[in-house]
C-alpha atoms as one frame of an Amber mdcrd trajectory, in Angstrom:
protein
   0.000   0.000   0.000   1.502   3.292  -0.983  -0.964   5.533   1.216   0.723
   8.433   3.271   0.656  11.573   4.438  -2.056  13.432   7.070  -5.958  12.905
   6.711  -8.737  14.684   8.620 -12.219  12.883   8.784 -14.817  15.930   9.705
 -17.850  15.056  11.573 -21.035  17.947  12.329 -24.100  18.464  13.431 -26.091
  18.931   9.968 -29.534  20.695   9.139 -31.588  22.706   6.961 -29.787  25.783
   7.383 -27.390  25.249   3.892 -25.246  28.609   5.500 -24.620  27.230   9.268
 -23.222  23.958   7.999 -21.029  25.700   5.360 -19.480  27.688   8.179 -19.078
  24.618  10.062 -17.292  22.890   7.375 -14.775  25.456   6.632 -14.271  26.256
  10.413 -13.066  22.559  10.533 -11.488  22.491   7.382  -9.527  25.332   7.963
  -8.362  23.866  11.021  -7.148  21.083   9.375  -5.227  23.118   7.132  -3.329
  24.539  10.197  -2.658  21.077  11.272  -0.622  20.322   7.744  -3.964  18.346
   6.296  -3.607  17.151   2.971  -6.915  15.285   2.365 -10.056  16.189   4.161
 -13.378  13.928   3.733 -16.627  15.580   5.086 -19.629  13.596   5.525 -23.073
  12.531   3.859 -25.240  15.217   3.970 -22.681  17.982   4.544 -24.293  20.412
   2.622 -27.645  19.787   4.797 -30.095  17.476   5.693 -33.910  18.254   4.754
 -36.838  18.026   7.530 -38.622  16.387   4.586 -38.626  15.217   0.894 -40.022
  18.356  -0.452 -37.440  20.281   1.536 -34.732  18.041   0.560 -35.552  18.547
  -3.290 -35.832  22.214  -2.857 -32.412  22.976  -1.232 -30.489  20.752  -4.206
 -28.462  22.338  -6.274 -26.299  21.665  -9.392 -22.757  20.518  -9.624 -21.830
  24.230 -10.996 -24.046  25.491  -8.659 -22.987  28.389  -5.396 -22.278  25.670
  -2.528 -19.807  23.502  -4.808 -18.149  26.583  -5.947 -16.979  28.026  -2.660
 -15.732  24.591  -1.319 -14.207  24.657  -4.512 -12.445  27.970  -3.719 -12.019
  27.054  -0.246  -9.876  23.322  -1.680  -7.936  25.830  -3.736  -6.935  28.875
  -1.132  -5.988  26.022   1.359  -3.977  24.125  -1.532  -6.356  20.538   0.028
  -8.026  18.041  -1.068 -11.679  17.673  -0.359 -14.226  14.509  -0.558 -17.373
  16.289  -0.403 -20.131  12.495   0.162 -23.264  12.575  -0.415 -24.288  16.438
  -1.858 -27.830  16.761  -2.901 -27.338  17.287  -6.641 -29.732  17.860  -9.237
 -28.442  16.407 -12.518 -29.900  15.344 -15.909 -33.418  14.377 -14.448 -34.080
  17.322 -12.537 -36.429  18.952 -14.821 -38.226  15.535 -16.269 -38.723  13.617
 -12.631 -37.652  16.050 -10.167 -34.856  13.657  -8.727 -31.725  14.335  -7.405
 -28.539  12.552  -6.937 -26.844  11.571  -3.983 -23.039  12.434  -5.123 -19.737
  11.833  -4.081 -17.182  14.600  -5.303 -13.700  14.282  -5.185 -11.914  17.806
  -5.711  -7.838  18.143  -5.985  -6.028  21.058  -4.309  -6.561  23.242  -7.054
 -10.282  23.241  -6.404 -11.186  20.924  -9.523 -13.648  17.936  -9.639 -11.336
  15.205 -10.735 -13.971  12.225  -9.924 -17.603  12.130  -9.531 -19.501   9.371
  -8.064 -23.018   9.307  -7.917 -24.768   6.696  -5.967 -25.788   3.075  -7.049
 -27.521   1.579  -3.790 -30.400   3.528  -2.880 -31.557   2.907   0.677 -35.135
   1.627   0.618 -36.092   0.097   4.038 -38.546  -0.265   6.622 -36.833  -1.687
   9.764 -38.718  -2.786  12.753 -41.660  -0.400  12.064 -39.274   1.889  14.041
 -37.824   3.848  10.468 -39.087   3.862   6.786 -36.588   5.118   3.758 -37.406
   5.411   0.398 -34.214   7.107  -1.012 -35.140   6.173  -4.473 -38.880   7.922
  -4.336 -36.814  11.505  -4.709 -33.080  10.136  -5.811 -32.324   8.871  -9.066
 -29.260   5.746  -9.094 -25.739   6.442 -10.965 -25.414   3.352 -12.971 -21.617
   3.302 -12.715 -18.381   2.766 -10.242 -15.487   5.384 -11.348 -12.046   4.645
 -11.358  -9.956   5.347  -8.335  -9.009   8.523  -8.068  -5.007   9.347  -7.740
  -4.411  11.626  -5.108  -1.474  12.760  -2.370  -2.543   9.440   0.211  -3.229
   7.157  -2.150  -5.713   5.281  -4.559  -8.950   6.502  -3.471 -12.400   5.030
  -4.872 -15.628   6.852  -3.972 -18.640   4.945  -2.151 -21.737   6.431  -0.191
 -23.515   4.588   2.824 -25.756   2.083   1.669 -23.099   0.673  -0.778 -21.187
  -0.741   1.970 -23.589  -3.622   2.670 -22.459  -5.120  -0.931 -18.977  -6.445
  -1.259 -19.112  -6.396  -5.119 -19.289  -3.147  -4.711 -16.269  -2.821  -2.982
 -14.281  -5.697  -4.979 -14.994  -3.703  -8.187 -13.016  -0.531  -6.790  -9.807
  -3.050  -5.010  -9.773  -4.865  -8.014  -9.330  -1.435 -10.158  -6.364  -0.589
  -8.026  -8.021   1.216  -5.220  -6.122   1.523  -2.091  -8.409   3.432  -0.192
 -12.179   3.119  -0.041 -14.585   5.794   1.386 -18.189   5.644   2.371 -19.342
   8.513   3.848 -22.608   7.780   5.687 -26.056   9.240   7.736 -27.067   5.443
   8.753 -30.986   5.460  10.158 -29.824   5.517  14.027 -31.827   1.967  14.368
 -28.889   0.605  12.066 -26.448   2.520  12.578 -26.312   1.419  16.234 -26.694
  -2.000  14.564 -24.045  -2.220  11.794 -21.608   0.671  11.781 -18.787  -0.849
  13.163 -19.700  -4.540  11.523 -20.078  -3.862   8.183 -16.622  -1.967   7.787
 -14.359  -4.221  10.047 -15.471  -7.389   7.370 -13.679  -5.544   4.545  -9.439
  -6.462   4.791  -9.046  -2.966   3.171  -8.106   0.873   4.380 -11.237   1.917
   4.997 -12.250   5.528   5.758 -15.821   6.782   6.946 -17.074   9.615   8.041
 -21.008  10.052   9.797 -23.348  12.828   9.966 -25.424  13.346  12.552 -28.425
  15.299  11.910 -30.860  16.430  13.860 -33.909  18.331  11.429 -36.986  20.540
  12.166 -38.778  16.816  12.288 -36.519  15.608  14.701 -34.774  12.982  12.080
 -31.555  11.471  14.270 -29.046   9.887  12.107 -26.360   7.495  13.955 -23.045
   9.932  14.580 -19.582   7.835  14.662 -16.519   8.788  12.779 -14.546   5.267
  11.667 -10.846   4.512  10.280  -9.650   1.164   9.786  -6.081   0.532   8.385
  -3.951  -2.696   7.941  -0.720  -0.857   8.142   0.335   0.907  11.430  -1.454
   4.493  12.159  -0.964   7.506  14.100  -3.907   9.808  15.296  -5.129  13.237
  16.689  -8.619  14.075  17.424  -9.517  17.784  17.953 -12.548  19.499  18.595
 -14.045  23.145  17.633 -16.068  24.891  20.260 -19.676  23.556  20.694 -22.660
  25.514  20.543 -25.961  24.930  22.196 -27.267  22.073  19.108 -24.475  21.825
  16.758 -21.360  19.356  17.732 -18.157  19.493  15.513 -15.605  17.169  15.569
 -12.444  16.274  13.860 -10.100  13.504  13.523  -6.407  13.624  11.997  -4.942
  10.789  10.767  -1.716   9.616   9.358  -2.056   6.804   7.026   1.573   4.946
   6.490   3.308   2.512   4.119
C-alpha cells in the first residue's frame, strides 16, 4: 500500500440551514489546514439534511451550482483536497422527474472535480416499524463505479452509505487498483447502532468513513460515529471546535503509512 501523508475525517451536526453547515465545514477544514492536512473527507449530507422530501428537493443544487463553488475555492486557497459524500445534486433528471442525486465529489487542491460518483444503492427500508426510507422515491441511481481517483494518500475510490452492505461493490473498486475506499454515511440511528462498526471491520481494506449526525426541524436522528480502519500501522489526533448549544463538531487527523 503506498498511502501516506495526514488525513482529517470531519464530523457535524447537519440541518436545513445550507449557511450554518457551510461555516461549520470550513471552520473545521480550515483547522485542518493549520494542522498540515492534505486530504479532508466531510460527511453525507454535509451540505444539509432536509426536515422532509419536499425540503430536501428544494435545497439541491447543481454541480456548478454556489455551494460547490466556494468549497471549490475554499480546496484551492488552502492548496487541500476535499471529498465532499453525499451532496444533494440535481443532474440530468431534474427537470423531467424532479430527482436528485446523492453524489460523491472528489476535488484536488486546485479546487477541480477530478472524480464524480453518484450513488448506485439507494436505501429503501422499513426496519422494525421503528424507520421507513425510500431514497429512491426523490433520488435517481448512478449506474456506474469510477475509477480510483489518484491523489497525495493514495488510490482513493468513492462509495456512499448504503453501498457498503455489498462487497461487489467494494471488490470492483480493489480490483481497479483502489487503495483506499470511502463511504461517507447518515445510517438510520436503528442501524447505525446496529451495523456501523460490523459492516466496515469485514472488509481487509483501508477503509475511511465519516457520519453525519443530523438532527432536522422533524426531529430525524441519524447514527453519529466517525470510523478509520487501516492494515498498516497508524498515528492519530482528534480535535474538537467549540460547541454551541445544538451543533457538535468534531475532527479527527490521521496519518495513514506505508
Amino acid at each position: 500500500m503506498s498511502c501516506s501523508g495526514l488525513i482529517a475525517i470531519c464530523q457535524l451536526t447537519s440541518t436545513q440551514n445550507k449557511e450554518r453547515n457551510f461555516q461549520q465545514c470550513s471552520q473545521l477544514i480550515r483547522e485542518a489546514g493549520k494542522e498540515g492536512v492534505e486530504m479532508i473527507f466531510l460527511p453525507e449530507g454535509f451540505d444539509y439534511i432536509g426536515s422532509s422530501v419536499d425540503e430536501t428537493l428544494n435545497l439541491s443544487e447543481p454541480l456548478n451550482g454556489p455551494l460547490l463553488q466556494r468549497y471549490s475555492s475554499l480546496a484551492r486557497e488552502l492548496g487541500v483536497w476535499l471529498s465532499l459524500g453525499g451532496f444533494h445534486e440535481r443532474g440530468e433528471t431534474w427537470e423531467t422527474e424532479r430527482k436528485i442525486y446523492n453524489s460523491h465529489i472528489l476535488l484536488n487542491n486546485s479546487g477541480e472535480a477530478i472524480s464524480i460518483y453518484r450513488k448506485t444503492h439507494l436505501f429503501d427500508a422499513k426496519v422494525h416499524d421503528e424507520v421507513s426510507v425510500l431514497e429512491s422515491s426523490f433520488t435517481s441511481s448512478g449506474n456506474s463505479i469510477g475509477l480510483p481517483a489518484n491523489t497525495p494518500i493514495g488510490k482513493v475510490g468513492l462509495g456512499i452509505c448504503y453501498d457498503l452492505r455489498f462487497p461487489e461493490f467494494s471488490m470492483a473498486l480493489v480490483n481497479a487498483g483502489a487503495e483506499i475506499l470511502t463511504y461517507p454515511s447518515a445510517f438510520t440511528d436503528v442501524t447505525g447502532r446496529a451495523h456501523w462498526e460490523s459492516l466496515p471491520t469485514t472488509l481487509s481494506v483501508f477503509l475511511t468513513q465519516s457520519f453525519s449526525h443530523a438532527h432536522s426541524l422533524s426531529l430525524s436522528l441519524t447514527f453519529s460515529h466517525s470510523l478509520t480502519l487501516t492494515l498498516s500501522h497508524s498515528r492519530s489526533l482528534t480535535l474538537s471546535c467549540p460547541l454551541s448549544r445544538s451543533h457538535s463538531h468534531a475532527l479527527s487527523l490521521s496519518h495513514a503509512l506505508s
